[in-house]
C-alpha positions as a Python dict, from the first residue, in 0.01 Angstrom:
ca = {
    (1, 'X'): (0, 0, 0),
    (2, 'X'): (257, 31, 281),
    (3, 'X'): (505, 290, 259),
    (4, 'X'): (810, 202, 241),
    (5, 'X'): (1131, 454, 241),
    (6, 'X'): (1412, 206, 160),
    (7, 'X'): (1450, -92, -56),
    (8, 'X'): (1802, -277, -121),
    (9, 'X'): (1727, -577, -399),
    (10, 'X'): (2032, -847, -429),
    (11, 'X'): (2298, -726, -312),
    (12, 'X'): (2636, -882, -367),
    (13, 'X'): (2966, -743, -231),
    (14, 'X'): (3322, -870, -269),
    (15, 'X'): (3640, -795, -125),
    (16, 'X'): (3911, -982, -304),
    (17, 'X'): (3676, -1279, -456),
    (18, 'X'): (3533, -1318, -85),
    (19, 'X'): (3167, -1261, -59),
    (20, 'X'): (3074, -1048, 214),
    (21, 'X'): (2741, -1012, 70),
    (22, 'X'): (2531, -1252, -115),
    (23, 'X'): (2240, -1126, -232),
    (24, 'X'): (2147, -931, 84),
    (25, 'X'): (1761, -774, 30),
    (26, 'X'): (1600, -549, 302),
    (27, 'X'): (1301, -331, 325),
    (28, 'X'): (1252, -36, 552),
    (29, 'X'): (904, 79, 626),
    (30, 'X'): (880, 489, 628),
    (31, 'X'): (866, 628, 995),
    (32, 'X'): (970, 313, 1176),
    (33, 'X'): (1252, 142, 1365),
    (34, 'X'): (1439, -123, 1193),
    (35, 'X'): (1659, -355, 1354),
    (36, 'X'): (1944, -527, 1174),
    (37, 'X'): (2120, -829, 1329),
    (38, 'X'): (2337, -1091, 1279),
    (39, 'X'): (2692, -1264, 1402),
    (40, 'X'): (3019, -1046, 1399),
    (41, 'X'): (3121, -1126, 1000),
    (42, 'X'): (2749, -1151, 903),
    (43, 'X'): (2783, -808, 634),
    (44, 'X'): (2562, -638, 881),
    (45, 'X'): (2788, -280, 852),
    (46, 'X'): (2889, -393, 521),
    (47, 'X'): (2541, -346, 399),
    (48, 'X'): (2511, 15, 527),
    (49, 'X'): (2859, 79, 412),
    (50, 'X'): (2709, -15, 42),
    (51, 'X'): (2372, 197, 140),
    (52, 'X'): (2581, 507, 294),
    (53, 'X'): (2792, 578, -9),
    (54, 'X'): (3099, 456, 165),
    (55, 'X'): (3165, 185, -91),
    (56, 'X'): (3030, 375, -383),
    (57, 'X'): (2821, 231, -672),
    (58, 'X'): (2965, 21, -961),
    (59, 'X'): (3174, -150, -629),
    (60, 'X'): (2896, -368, -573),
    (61, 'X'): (2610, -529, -752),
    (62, 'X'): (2217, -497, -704),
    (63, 'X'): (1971, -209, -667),
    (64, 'X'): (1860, 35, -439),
    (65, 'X'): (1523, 275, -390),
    (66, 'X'): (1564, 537, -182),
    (67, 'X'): (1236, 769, -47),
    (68, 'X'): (1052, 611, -406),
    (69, 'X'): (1315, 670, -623),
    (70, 'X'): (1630, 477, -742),
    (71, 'X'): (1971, 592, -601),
    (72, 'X'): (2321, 578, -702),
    (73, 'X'): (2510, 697, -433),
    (74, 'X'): (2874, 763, -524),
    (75, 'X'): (3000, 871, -170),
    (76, 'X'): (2875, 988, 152),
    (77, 'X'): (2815, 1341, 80),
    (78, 'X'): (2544, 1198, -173),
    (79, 'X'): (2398, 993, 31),
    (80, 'X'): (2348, 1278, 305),
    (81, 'X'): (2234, 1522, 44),
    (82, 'X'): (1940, 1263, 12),
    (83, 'X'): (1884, 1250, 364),
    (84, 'X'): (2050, 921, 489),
    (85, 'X'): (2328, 964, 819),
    (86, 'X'): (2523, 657, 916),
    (87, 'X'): (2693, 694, 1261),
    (88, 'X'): (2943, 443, 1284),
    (89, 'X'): (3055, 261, 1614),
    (90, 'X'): (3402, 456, 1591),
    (91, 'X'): (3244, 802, 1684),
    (92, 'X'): (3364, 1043, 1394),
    (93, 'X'): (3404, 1335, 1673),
    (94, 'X'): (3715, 1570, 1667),
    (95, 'X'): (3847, 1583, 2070),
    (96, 'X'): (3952, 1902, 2046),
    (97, 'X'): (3694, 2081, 1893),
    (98, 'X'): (3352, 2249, 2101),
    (99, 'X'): (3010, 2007, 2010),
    (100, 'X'): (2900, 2344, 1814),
    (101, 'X'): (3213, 2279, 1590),
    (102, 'X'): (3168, 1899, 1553),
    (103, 'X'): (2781, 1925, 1512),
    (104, 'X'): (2860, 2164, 1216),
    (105, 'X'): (3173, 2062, 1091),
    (106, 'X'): (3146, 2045, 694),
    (107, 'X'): (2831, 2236, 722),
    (108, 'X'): (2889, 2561, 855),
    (109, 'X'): (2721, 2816, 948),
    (110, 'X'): (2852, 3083, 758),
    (111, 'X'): (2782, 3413, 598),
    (112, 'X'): (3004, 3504, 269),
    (113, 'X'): (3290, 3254, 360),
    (114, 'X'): (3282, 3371, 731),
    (115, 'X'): (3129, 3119, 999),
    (116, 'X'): (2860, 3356, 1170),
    (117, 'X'): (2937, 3212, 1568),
    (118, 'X'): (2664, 3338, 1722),
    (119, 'X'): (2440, 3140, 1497),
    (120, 'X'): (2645, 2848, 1534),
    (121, 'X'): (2604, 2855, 1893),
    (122, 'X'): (2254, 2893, 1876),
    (123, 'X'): (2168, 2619, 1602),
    (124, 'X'): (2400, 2363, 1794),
    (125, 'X'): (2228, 2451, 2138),
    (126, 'X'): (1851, 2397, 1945),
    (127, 'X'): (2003, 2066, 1855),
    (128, 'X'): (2141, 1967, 2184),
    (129, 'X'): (1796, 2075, 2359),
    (130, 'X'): (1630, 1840, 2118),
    (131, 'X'): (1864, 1545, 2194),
    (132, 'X'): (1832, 1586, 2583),
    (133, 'X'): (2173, 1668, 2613),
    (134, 'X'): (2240, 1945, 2889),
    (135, 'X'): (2568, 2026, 2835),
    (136, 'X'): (2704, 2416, 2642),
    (137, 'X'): (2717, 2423, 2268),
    (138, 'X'): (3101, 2527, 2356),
    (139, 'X'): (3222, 2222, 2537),
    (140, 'X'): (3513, 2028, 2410),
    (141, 'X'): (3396, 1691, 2298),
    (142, 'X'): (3713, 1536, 2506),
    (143, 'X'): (3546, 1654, 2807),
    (144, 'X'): (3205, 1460, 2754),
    (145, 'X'): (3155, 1034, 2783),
    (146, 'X'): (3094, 801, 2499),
    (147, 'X'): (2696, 877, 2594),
    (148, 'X'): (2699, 1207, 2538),
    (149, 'X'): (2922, 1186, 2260),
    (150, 'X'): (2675, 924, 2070),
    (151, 'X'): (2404, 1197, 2110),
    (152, 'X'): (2625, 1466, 1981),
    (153, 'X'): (2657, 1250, 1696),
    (154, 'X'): (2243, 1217, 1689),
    (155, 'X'): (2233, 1619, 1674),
    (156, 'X'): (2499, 1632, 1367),
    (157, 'X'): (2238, 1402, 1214),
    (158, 'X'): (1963, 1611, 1328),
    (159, 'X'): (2124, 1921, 1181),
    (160, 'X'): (2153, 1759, 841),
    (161, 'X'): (1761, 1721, 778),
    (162, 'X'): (1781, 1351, 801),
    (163, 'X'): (1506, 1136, 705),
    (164, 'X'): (1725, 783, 766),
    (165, 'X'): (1956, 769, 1064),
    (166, 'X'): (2128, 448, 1059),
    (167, 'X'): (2309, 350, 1401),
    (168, 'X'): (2608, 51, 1378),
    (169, 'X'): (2589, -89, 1777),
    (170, 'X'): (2524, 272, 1932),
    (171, 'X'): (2479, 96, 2289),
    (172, 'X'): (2808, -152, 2279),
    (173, 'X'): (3012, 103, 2495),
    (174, 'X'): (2716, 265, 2710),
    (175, 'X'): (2617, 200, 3042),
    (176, 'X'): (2244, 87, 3130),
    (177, 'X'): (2168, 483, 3182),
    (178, 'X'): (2356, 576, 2908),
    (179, 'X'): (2160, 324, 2664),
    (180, 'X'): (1779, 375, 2757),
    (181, 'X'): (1820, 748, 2703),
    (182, 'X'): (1970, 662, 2332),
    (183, 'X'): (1674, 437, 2291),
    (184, 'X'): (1412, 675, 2404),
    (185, 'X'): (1512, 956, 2203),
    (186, 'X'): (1505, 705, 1921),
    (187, 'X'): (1110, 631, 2003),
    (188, 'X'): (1088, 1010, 1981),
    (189, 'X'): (1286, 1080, 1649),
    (190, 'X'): (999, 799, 1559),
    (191, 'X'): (702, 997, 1642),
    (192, 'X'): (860, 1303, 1475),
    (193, 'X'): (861, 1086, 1142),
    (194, 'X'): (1209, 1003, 1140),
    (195, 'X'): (1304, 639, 1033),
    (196, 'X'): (1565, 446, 1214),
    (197, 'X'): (1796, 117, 1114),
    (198, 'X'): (1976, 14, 1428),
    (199, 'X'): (2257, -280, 1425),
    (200, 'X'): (2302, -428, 1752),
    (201, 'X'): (2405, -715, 1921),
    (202, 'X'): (2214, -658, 2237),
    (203, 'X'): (1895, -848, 2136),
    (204, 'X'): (1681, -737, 2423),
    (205, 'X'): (1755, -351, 2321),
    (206, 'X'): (1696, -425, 1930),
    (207, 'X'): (1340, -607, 2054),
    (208, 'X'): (1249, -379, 2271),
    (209, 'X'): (1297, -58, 1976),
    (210, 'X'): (1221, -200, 1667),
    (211, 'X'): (868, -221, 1486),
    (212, 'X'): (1065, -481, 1230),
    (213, 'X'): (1355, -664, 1228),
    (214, 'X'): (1580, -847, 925),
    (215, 'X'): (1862, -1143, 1045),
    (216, 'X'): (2231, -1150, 810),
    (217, 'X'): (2389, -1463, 808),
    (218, 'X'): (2683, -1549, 638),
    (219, 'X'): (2635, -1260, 403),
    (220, 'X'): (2274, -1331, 312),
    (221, 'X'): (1946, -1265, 444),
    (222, 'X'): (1796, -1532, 660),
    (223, 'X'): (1485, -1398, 808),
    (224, 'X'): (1285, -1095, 845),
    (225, 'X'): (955, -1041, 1080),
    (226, 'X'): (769, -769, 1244),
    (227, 'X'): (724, -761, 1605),
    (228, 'X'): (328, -773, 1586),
    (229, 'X'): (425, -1154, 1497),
    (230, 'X'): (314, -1422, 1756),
    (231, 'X'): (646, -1575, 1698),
    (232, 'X'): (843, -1293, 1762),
    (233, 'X'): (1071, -1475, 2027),
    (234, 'X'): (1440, -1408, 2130),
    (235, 'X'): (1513, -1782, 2073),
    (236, 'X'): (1397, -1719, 1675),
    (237, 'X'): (1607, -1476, 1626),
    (238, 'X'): (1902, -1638, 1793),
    (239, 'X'): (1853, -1958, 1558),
    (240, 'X'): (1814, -1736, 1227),
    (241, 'X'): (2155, -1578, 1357),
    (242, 'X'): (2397, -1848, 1482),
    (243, 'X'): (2193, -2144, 1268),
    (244, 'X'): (2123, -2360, 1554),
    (245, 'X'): (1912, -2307, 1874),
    (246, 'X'): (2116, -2183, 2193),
    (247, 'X'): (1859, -2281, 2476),
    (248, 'X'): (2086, -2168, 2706),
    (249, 'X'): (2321, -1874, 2636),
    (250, 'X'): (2598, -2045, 2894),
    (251, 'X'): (2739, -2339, 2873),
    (252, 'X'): (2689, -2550, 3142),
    (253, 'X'): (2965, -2647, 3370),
    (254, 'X'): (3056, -2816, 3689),
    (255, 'X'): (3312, -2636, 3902),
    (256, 'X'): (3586, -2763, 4100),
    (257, 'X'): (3725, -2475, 4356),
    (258, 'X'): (4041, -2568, 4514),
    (259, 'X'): (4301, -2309, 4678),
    (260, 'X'): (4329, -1919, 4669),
    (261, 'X'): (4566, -1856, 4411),
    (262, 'X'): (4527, -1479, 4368),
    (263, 'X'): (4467, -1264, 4706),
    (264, 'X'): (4494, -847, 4712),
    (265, 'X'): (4435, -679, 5028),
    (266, 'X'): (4363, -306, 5094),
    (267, 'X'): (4414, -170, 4740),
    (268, 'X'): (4423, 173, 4679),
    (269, 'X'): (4447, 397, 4395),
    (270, 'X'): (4431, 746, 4334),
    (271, 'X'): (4258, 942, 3969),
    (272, 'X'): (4578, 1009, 3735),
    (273, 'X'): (4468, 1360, 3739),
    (274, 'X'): (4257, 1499, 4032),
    (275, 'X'): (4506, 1361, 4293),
    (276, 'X'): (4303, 1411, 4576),
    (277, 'X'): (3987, 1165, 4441),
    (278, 'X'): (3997, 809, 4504),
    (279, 'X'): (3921, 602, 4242),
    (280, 'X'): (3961, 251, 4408),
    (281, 'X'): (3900, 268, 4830),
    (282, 'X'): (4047, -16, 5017),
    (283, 'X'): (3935, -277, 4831),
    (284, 'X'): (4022, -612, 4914),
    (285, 'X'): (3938, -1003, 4731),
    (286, 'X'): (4006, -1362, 4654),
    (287, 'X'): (4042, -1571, 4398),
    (288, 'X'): (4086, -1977, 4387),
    (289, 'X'): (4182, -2204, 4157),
    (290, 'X'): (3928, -2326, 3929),
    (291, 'X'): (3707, -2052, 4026),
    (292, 'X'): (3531, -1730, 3840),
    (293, 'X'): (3468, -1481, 4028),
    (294, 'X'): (3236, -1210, 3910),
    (295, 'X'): (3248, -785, 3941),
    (296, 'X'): (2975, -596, 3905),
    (297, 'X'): (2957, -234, 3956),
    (298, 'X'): (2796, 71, 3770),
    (299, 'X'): (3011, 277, 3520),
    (300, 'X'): (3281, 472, 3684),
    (301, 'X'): (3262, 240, 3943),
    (302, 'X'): (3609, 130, 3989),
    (303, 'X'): (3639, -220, 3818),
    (304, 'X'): (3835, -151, 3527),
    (305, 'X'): (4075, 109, 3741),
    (306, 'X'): (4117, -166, 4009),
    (307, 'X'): (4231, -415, 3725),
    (308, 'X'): (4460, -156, 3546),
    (309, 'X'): (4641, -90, 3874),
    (310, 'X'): (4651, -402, 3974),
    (311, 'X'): (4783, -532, 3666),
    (312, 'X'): (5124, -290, 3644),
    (313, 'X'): (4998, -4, 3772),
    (314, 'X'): (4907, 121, 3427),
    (315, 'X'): (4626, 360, 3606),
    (316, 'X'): (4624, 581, 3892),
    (317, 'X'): (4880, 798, 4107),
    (318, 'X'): (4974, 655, 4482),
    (319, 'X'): (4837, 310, 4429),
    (320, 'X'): (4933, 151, 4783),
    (321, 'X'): (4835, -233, 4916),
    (322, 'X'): (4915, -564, 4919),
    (323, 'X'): (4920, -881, 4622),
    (324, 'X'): (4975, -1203, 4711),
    (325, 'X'): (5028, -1540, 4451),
    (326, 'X'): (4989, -1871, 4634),
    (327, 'X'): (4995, -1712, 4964),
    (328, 'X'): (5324, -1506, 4904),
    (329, 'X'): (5394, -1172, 4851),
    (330, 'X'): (5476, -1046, 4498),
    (331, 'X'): (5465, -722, 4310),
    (332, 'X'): (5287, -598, 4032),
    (333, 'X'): (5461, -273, 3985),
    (334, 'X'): (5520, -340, 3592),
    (335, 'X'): (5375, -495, 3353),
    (336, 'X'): (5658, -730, 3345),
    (337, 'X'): (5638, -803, 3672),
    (338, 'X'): (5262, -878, 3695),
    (339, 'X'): (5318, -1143, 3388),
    (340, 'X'): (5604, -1286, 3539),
    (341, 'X'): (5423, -1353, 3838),
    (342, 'X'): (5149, -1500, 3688),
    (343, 'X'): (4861, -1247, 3610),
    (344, 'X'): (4720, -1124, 3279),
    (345, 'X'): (4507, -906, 3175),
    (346, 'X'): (4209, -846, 2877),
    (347, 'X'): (4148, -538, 2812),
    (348, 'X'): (3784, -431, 2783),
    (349, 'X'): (3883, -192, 2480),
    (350, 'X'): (4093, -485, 2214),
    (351, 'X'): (4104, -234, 1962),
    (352, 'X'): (4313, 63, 2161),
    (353, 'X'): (4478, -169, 2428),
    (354, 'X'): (4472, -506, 2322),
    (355, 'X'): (4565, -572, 1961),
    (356, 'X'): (4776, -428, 1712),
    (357, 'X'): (4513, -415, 1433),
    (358, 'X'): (4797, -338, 1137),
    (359, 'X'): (4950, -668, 1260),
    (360, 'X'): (4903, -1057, 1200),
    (361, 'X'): (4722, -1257, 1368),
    (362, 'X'): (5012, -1458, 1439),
    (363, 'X'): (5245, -1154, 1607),
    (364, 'X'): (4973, -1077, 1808),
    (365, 'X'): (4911, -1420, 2009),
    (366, 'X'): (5289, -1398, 2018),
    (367, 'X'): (5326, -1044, 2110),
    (368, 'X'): (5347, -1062, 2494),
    (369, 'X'): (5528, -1331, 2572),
    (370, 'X'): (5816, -1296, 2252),
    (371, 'X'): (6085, -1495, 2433),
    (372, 'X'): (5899, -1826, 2376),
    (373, 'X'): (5945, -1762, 2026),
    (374, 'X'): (6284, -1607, 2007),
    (375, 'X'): (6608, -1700, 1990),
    (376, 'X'): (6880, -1493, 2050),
    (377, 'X'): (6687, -1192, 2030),
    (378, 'X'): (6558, -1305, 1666),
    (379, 'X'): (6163, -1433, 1620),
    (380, 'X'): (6194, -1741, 1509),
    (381, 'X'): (5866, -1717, 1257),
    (382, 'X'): (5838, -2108, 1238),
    (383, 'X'): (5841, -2090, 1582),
    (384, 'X'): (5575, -1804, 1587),
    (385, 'X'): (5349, -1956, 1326),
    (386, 'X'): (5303, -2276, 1526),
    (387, 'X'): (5214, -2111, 1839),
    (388, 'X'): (4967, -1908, 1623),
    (389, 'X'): (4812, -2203, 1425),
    (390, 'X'): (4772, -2412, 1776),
    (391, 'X'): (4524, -2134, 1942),
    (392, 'X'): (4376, -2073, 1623),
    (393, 'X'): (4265, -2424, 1629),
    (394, 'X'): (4231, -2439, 2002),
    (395, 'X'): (4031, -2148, 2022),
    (396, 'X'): (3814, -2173, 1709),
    (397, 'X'): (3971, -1839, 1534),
    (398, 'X'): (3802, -1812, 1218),
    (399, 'X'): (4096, -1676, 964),
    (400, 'X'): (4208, -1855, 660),
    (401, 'X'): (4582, -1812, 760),
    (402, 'X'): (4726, -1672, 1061),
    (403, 'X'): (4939, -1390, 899),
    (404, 'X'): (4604, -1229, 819),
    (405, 'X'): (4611, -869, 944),
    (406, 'X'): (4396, -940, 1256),
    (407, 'X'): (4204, -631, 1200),
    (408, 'X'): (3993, -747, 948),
    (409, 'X'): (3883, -1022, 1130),
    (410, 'X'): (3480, -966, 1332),
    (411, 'X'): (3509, -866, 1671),
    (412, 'X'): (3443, -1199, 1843),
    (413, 'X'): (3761, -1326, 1672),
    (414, 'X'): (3935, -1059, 1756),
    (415, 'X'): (3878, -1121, 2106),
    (416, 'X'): (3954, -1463, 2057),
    (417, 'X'): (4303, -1329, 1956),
    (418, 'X'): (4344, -1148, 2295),
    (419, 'X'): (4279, -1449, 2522),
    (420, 'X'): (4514, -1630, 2280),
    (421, 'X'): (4762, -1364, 2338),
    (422, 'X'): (4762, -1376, 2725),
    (423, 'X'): (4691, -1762, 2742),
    (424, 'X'): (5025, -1721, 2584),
    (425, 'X'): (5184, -1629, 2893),
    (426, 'X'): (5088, -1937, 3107),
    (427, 'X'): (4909, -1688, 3348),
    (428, 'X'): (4744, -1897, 3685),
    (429, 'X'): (4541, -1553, 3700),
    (430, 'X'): (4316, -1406, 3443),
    (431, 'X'): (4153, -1086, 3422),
    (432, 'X'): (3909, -1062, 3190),
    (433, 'X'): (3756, -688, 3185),
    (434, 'X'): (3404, -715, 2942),
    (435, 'X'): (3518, -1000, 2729),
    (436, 'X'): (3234, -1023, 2551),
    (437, 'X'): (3184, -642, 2428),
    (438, 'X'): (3067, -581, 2067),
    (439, 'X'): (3094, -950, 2062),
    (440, 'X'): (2751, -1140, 1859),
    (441, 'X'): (2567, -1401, 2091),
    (442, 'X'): (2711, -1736, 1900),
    (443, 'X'): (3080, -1570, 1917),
    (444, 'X'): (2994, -1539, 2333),
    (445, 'X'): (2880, -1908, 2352),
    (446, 'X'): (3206, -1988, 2221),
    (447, 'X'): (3393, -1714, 2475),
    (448, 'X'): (3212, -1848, 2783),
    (449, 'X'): (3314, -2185, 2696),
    (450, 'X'): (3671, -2090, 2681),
    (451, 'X'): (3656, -1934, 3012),
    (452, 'X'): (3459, -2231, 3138),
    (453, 'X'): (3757, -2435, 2962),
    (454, 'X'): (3994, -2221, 3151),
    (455, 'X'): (3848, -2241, 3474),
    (456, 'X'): (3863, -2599, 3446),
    (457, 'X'): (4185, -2628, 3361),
    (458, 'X'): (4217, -2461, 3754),
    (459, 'X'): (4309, -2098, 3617),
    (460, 'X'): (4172, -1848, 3886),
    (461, 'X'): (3957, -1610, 3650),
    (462, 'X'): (3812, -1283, 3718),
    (463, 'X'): (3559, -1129, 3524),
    (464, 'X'): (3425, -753, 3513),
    (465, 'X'): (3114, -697, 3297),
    (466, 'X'): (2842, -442, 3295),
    (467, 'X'): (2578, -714, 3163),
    (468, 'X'): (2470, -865, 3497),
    (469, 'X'): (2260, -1172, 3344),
    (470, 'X'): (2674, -1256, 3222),
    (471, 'X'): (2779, -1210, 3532),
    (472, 'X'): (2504, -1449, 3706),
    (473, 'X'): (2510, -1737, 3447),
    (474, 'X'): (2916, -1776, 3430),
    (475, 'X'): (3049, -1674, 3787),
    (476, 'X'): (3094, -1842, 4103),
    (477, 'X'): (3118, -1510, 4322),
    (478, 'X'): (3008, -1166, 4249),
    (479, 'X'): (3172, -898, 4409),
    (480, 'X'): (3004, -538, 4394),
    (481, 'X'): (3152, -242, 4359),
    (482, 'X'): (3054, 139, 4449),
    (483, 'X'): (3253, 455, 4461),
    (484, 'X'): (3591, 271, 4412),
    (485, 'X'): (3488, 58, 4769),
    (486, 'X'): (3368, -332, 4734),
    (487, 'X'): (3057, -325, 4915),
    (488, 'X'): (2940, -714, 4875),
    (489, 'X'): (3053, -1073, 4779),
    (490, 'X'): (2793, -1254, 4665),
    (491, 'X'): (2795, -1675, 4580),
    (492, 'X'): (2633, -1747, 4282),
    (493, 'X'): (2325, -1936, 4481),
    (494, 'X'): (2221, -1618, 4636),
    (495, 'X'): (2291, -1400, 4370),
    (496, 'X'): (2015, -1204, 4177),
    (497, 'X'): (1967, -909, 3953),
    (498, 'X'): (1808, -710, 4227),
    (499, 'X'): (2031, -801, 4523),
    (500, 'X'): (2350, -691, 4301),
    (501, 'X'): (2179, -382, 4192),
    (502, 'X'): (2123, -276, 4538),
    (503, 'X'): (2498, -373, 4669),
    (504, 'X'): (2605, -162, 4349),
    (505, 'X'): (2402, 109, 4435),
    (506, 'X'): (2488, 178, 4849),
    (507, 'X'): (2814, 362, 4793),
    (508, 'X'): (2900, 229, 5133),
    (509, 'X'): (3002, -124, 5293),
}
């Protein structure tokens, strides 16, 4: 008999007489990788929510067996005193505290009611060893990225005597380095007995981890399979998610390129802090109408500080060089300025930068571009709630009204929200910085189409992402970037993987 660790039976979860789950069932083999997937919306987190404690039982119906016995977790603390540790895509880490303090925070180290230091130290720098993490036990957690910050996370875990860690999309902000260290010290928690459930929408990652994995649709499941099965394909588990085949993830589209419309020259910008470090070197591109041009660069790069200072200077000290709109001169000095003259901007983080999440969906798609809507200085709500309902439709936003508070919608219709917010503006120029992070693969057929809509329309479009086959199967150009200096520009005919990589990877033109 196979031994299995974890067993959820028909589970059914409402919030406000809306199923979120439906009957959801999933088995976890002891010792293994498990891979959970499924379209933003599908209950995916919801489920481990319900399994974690977080929504507490008697909030939901159906049964759970936990490690051969049945469980009734009332809240996280009893689901971690039975050995289960969720860590959640919004890293639970305090900034100001040392990793030894966050790693043991809630479970001290501590002799009589006073925290013995020395052993803290010493426990937290075990840990860290065992995650492959190099840094001191007494390093603020602000100082380290969101890669090191994930495996911090990993050590609380660790330091908890976990027998389930459950991730919720532990790669969505990592780079390529960042991510194959995560998923080899996963393979090794693995041989040291330790089963994994990881949620991802990066189905090459979740293949390429998991011994078994279970597809959520619409709040039930649709499919489950091990990866010893012959038909074990990408393309299976794309149907079982999205419902339909996607033979190819990008839409196909014919472009028509007519006249620069966007043109910076010799762009500078200095780091906020260490003054004397350039963060973007001279760099210098075009953009024409109907076009989408591509950057590709490694993390820390440049691309998203190139965009921020372009795009009102909101990054960098000393930014010096030259913008031109249609051939003339204009300034970007302000956000104002930049939308006045035709440029927006997408944020690659919508939840910080680019939405209000307390706020409708409506005053959102309104928010930067208020005057359209005003009168006198007043919102005219009519006025607001049309503009709203005519992208929601446009744009395929899945909400039942628009004054819903947008952050409860999935992340692919959040993002949906964004472009709505800065189409908006009746920009010429986009700048789209990782539109499609955190975003499922049917929500990204629908995002690429918009863009291809957009491009169509003859909006000049630039797009940053850190997932090159993106970059390849939507964009026109690539342009690389190294060390804050372009060093190629790439059409799409002669573009592949390995020629990017290695303009990416010179540091030099």
């Amino acid at each position: 008999m196979t031994d299995v660790i974890l067993t959820m039976r028909d589970i059914v979860k409402e919030f406000s007489g809306v199923r979120a789950l439906d009957g959801v069932s999933l088995e976890v083999r002891r010792g293994e990788v498990h891979g959970i997937c499924g379209e933003n919306g599908a209950g995916k987190s919801t489920l481990m929510k319900v399994l974690s404690g977080v929504y507490p039982h008697g909030t939901f119906e159906g049964s759970i067996e936990f490690d051969g016995s049945p469980v009734e977790f009332r809240s996280i603390n009893d689901s971690e005193d039975a050995g289960i540790v969720i860590i959640h895509q919004e890293l639970a880490l305090s900034p100001y505290l040392s990793i030894a303090e966050n790693i043991f925070l809630g479970n001290e180290r501590a002799s009589r009611g006073v925290i013995d230091w020395h052993d803290t130290h010493e426990q937290a720098q075990a840990l860290l060893d065992r995650v492959g993490l190099k840094d001191d036990a007494d390093t603020p957690i602000m100082h380290l990225g969101v890669g090191k910050q994930q495996l911090v996370e990993i050590a609380k875990a660790l330091s908890k005597d976990v027998k389930l860690l459950i991730l919720d999309e532990p790669t969505a902000a990592l780079n390529d380095d960042d991510s194959a260290h995560l998923l080899d010290l996963l393979r090794g928690l693995r041989e040291h007995g330790i089963t994994s459930i990881i949620i991802s929408h990066k189905l090459s990652e979740i293949r390429s981890i998991s011994d078994s994995i279970t597809v959520i649709r619409d709040g039930e499941t649709v499919d489950d399979f091990r990866m010893t099965d012959k038909d074990n394909t990408e393309q299976r588990m794309i149907r079982s998610m999205v419902g339909r085949p996607l033979d190819n993830l990008y839409p196909p589209r014919e472009p028509h390129i007519g006249d620069e419309v966007f043109r910076v020259e010799d762009w500078t910008a200095y780091h906020p802090v260490d003054t004397s470090r350039k963060v973007v070197d001279g760099a210098s591109f075009t953009v024409r109408a109907g076009e989408i041009v591509g950057f590709a660069g490694l993390m820390g790069a440049g691309r998203t500080e190139l965009a921020m200072s372009l795009f009102g200077r909101q990054y960098g000290k000393h930014i010096s060089g030259s913008v031109f709109h249609h051939g003339k001169p204009v300034s970007t000095r302000t956000v104002e300025e930049a939308i006045g003259n035709g440029i927006a901007y997408v944020t690659e983080d919508r939840k910080r930068y680019g939405l209000n999440l307390i706020a409708s969906v409506a005053a959102n798609i309104t928010g930067a571009n208020l005057h359209a809507v005003s009168k006198y200085g007043v919102i005219d709500l009519h006025d607001e709630n049309d503009v709203a309902e005519r992208f929601r439709t446009a744009l395929n936003i899945k909400t039942d009204t628009v004054s819903r508070v947008v952050g409860t919608l999935s992340g692919g219709n959040q993002q949906k929200v964004v472009l709505s917010k800065w189409l908006h503006t009746s920009p010429d120029v986009l700048i789209l910085d990782e539109p499609t992070r955190g975003v499922d693969v049917g929500a990204k057929y629908e995002i690429y189409g918009i863009i291809n809509d957009l491009a169509a329309q003859g909006k000049a479009v630039v797009m940053i992402s850190s997932e090159l086959p993106e970059l390849l199967g939507m964009c026109d150009r690539i342009y690389t970037i190294a060390e804050g200096r372009i060093t190629g520009d790439v059409l799409r005919e002669d573009a592949t993987q390995e020629r990017l990589m290695q303009l990416m990877t010179v540091g030099e033109n």
